[in-house]
C-alpha positions in Angstrom: -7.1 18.5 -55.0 -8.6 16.2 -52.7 -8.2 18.4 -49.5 -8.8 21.7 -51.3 -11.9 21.2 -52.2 -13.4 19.5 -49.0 -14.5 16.8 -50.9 -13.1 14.0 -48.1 -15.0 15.9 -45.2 -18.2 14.6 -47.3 -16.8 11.2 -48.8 -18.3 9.0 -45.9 -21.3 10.6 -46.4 -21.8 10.1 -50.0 -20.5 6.2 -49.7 -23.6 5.6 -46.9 -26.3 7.5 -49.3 -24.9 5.5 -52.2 -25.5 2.4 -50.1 -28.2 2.8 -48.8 -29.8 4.8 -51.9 -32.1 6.9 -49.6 -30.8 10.2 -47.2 -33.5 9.2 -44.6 -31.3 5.6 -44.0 -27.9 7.3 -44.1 -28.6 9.5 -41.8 -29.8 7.2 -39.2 -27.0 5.1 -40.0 -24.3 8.0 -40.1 -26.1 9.4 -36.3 -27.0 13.3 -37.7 -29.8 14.4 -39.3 -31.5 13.9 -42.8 -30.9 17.7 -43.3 -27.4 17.6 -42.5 -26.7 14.6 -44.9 -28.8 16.4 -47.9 -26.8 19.8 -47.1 -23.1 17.6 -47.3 -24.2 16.4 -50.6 -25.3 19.4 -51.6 -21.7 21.0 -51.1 -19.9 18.0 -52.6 -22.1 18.4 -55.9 -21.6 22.3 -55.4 -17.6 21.9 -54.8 -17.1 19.1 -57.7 -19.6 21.0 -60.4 -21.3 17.6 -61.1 -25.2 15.9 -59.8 -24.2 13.2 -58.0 -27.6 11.5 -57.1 -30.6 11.6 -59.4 -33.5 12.5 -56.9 -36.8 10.6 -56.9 -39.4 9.7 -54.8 -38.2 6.3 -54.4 -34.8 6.9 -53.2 -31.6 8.5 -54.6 -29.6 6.4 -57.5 -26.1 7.3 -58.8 -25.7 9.6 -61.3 -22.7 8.0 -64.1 -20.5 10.5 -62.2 -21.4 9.6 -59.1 -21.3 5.5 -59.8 -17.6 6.2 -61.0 -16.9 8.4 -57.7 -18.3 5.0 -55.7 -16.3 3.0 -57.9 -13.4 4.9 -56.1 -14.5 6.4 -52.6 -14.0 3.1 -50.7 -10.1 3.4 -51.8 -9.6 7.0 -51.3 -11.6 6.2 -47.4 -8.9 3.2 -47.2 -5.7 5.5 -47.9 -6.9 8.2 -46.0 -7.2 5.9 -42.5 -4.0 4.5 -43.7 -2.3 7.5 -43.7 -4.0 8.7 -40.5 -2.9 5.7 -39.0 0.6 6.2 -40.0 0.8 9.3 -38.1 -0.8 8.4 -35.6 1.8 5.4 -35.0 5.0 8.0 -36.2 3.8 10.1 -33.3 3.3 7.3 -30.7 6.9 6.4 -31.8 5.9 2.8 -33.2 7.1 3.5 -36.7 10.4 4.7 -38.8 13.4 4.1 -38.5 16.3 4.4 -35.4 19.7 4.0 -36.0 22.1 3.1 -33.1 25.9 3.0 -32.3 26.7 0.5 -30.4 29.7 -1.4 -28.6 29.9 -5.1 -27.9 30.1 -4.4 -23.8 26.7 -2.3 -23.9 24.8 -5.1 -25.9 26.0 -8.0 -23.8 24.1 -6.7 -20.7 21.0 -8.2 -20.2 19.1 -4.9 -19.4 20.1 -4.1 -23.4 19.4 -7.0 -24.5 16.0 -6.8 -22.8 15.3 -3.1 -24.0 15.8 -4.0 -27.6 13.7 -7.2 -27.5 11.0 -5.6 -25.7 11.2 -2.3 -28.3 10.7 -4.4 -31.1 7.8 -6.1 -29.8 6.2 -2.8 -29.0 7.5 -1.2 -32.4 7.3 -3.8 -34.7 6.8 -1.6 -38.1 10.1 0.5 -36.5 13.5 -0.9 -38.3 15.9 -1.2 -36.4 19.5 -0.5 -37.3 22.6 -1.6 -34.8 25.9 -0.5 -36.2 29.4 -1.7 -34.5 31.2 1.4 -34.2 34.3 3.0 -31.7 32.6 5.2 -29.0 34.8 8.4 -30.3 33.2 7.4 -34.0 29.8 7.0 -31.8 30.0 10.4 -30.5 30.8 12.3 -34.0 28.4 10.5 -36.1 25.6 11.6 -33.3 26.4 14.7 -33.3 26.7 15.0 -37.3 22.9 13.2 -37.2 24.3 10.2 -38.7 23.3 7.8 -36.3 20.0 8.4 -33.4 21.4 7.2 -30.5 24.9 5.4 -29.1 25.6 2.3 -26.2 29.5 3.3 -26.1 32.5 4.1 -23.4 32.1 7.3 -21.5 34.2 9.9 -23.5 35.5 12.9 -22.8 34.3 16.7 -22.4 33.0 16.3 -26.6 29.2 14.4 -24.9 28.6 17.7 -22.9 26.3 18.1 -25.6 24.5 15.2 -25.7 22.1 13.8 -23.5 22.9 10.8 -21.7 22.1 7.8 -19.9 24.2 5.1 -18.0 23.9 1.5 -19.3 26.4 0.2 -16.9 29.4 0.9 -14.6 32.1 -1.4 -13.1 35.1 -1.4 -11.8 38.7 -2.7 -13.4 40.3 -5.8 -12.4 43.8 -6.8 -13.8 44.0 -9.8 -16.2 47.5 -12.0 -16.0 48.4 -15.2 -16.9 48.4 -17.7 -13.7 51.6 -19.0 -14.0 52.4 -14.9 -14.0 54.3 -13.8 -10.5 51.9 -11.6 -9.5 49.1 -14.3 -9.5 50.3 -15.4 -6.2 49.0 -12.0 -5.0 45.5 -11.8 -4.1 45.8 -7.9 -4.2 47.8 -5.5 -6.1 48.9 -2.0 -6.2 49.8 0.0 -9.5 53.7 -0.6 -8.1 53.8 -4.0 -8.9 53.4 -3.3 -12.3 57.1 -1.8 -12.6 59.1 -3.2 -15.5 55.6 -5.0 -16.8 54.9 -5.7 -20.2 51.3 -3.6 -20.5 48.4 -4.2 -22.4 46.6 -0.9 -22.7 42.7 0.0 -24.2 43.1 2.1 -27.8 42.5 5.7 -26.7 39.8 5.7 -29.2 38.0 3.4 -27.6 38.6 3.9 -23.8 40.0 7.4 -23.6 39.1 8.1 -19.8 40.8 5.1 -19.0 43.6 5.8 -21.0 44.5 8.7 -19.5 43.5 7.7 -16.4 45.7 5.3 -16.1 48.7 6.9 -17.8 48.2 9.5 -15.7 48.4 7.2 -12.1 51.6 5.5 -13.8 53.5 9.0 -15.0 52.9 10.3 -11.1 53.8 7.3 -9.4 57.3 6.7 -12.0 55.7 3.5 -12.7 57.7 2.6 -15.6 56.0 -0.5 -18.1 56.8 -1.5 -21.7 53.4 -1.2 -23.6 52.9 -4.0 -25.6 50.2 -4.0 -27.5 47.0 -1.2 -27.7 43.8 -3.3 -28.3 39.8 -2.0 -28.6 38.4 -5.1 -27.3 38.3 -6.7 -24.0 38.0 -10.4 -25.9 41.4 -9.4 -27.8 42.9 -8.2 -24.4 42.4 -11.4 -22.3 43.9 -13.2 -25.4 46.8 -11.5 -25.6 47.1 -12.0 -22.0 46.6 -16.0 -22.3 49.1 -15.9 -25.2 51.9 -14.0 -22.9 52.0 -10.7 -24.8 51.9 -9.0 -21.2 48.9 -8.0 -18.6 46.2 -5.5 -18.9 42.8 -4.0 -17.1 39.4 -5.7 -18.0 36.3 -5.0 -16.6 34.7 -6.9 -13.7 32.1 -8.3 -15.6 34.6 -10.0 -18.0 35.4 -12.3 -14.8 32.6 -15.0 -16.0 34.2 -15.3 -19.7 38.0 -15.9 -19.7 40.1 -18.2 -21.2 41.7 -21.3 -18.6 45.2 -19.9 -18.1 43.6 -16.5 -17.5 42.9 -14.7 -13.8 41.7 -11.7 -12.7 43.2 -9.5 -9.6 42.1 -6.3 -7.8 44.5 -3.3 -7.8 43.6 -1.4 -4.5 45.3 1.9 -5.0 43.1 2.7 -8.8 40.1 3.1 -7.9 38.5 3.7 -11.5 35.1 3.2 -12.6 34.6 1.9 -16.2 31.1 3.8 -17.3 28.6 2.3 -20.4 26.3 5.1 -21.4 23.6 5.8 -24.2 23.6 9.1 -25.7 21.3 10.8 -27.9 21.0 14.8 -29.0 18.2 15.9 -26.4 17.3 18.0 -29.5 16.1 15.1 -31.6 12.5 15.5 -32.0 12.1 11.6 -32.8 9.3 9.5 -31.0 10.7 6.4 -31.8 13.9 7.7 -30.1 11.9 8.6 -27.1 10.1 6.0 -26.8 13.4 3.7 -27.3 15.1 5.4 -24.3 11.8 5.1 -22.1 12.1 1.5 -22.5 16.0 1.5 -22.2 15.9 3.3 -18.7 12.8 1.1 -17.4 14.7 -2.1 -18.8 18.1 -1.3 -17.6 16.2 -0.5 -13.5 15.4 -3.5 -13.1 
């Protein structure tokens, strides 16, 4: 009723003549002209059906209708810059909601780390949501509008669709015991692992390097035993330490692995492990935006 009748376009007009109980002093303090204020309240009386101001030659002084509109204007003023405000900050992507996939690799880097430090300082009245989740389950629940954005694995041909950003890429390295035989070796090649027990990344999580690597051992009649499929590099160098068998671990786990635990090179697979985050391009969320703005300046540095 509010808006259909016009009646907040002349609001802060009535509050500064009921103030200041004279048009003449509104209007200087409002910047327009006496006429202009007299027509506004004219319009507002006119639009509402009620006298608003009892005229006299000493000033203008509430009518009972109008002291109860006073009694109320300064809150309907207060909600309307509220609300105003709120929009403004939803558009400038400082407010609502984003929810994001993540795996453990893509928050461990200190670009990400950074980015969603830095995003919540800039976006405080934004909540944030970080949910553990595969990168295949990453992937679906983008696409199904589930979750805003992902930090997961580089999947296959199913994030054509999305749009996407690399976090992060690194090469593999393989983790053995060091008591293993092939720790004497300060370089390997995919032949050495003939007759190895093999610890190999859950398809789900890894799937490029799955295949990529099955692939390498099926052409090369590289023959292993798999021993255990794992979705975490943490449960990989474990199993390592605990003898169930080598496997491939990014470069960057180097820095965090258990005593009994080393890392070699293995010259002849030459495959990059890629970290990306992924969003539908179609999204029209400014707190999304704004979140990968500051992902991709964060993650440049």
């Amino acid at each position: 009723m509010i808006y259909r009748h016009g009646m907040l376009r002349h609001l802060h007009v009535f509050m500064a003549v009921a103030e200041d109980r004279q048009f003449r002093r509104a209007a200087a303090r409002l910047n327009i002209a006496e006429s202009a204020v007299s027509r506004r309240i004219r319009n507002l009386e006119l639009e509402l059906g009620i006298e608003l101001f009892e005229r006299r030659r000493d000033g203008a002084f509430l009518t009972p209708a109008g002291q109860n509109l006073h009694q109320i204007g300064k809150t309907i003023l207060n909600l309307s810059e509220r609300a105003a405000e709120h929009a403004r900050n939803s558009a400038a992507g400082i407010i609502g909601t984003l929810h994001l996939g993540y795996i453990e690799l893509a928050v461990r880097q200190p670009g990400i780390a950074a980015a969603i430090r830095r995003f919540r300082t800039e976006a405080p009245q934004v909540e944030v949501n970080l949910v553990p989740m595969l990168s295949t389950e990453q992937v679906q629940q983008l696409k199904s509008g589930v979750i805003d954005a992902g930090m997961m694995h580089r999947t296959a041909d199913d994030m054509k669709s999305l749009a996407t950003h690399t976090l992060m890429e690194q090469g593999l390295l393989l983790a053995l015991p060091k008591r293993h035989r092939l720790a004497k070796l300060m370089k390997l090649r995919l032949r050495d692992l003939q007759g190895e027990d093999l610890i190999v990344p859950s398809r789900a999580q890894w799937p490029l390097q799955y295949d990529a690597l099955m692939t390498e051992l099926h052409a090369r009649a590289i023959r292993t035993r798999i021993s255990a499929e794992i979705s975490t590099s943490e449960t990989l160098v474990s199993l390592v330490s605990g003898g169930m068998g080598v496997g491939l671990v990014g470069e960057s786990r180097r820095h965090h692995l258990p005593r009994d635990v080393t890392l070699r090179p293995l010259v002849d697979f030459n495959f990059l492990l890629h970290v990306d985050l992924a969003w539908r391009e179609s999204q029209d969320s400014p707190a999304l935006r704004r979140f990968v703005e500051i992902v991709k300046e964060e993650t440049a540095k």
